[in-house]
C-alpha positions as MATLAB code, in Angstrom:
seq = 'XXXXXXXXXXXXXXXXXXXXXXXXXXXXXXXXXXXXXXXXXXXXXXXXXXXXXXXXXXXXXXXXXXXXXXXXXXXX';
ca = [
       2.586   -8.891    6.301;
       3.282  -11.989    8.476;
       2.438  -11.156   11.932;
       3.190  -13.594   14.791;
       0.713  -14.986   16.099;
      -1.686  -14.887   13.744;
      -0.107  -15.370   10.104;
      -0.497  -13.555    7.146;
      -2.675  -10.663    7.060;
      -4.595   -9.070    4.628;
      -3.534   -5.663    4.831;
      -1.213   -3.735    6.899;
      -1.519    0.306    6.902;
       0.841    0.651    9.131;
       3.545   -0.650    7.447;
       2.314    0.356    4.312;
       2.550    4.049    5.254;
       5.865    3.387    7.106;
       7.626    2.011    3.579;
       5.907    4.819    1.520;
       7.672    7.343    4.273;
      10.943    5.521    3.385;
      10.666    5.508   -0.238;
       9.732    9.285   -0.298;
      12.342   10.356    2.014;
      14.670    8.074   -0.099;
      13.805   10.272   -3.595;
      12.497    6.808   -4.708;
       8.589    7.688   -4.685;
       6.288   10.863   -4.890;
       3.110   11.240   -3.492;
       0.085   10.183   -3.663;
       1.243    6.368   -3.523;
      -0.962    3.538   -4.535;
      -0.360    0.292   -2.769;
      -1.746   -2.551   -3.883;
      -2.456   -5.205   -0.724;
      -4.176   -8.656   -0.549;
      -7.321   -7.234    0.921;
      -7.075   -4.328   -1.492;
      -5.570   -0.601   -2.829;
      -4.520    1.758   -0.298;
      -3.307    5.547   -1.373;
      -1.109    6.891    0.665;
       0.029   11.072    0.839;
       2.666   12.457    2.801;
       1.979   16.317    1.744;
       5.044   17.831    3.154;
       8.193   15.980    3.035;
       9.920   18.636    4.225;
       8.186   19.206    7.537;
       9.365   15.347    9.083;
       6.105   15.782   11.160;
       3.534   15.830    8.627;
       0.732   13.905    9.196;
       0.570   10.875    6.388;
      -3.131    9.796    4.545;
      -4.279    6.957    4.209;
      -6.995    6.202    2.204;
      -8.834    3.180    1.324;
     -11.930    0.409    0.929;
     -13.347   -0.655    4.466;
     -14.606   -3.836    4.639;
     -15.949   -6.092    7.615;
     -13.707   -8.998    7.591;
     -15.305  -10.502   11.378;
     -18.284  -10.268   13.339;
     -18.847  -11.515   16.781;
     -20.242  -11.668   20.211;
     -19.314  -12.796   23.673;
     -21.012  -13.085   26.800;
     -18.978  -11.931   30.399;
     -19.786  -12.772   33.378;
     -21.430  -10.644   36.228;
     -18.452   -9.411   38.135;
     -20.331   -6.780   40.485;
];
């Protein structure tokens, strides 16, 4: 996923779970979904396809890409 601003990203759930929606509502996948991103596999579930509003799972690795620390100012 290029996103503006801040280039390529490693991962995007969002969009993953977005295009395994499509595919599923399509007839062109069946849950559980494996996706394979550049920082890793996510599986993705949409349980009931025909309830539009069922929640969709995503499951996955968590890893801590970033660590950091900033100091603000006294403001009171």
């Amino acid at each position: 996923v290029f996103e503006r601003g801040a280039g390529e990203t490693l991962a995007c759930g969002t969009g993953a779970c977005a295009a395994v929606v499509c595919g599923i509502r399509w007839g062109l996948l069946q849950g559980p979904v494996r996706v394979q991103t550049h920082g890793g596999p996510l599986e993705i579930d949409w349980q009931d396809q025909a309830m539009h509003n069922a929640p969709v799972i995503m499951s996955g690795p968590a890893t801590r890409v970033f660590a950091g620390e900033i100091e603000l100012p006294d403001v009171l």
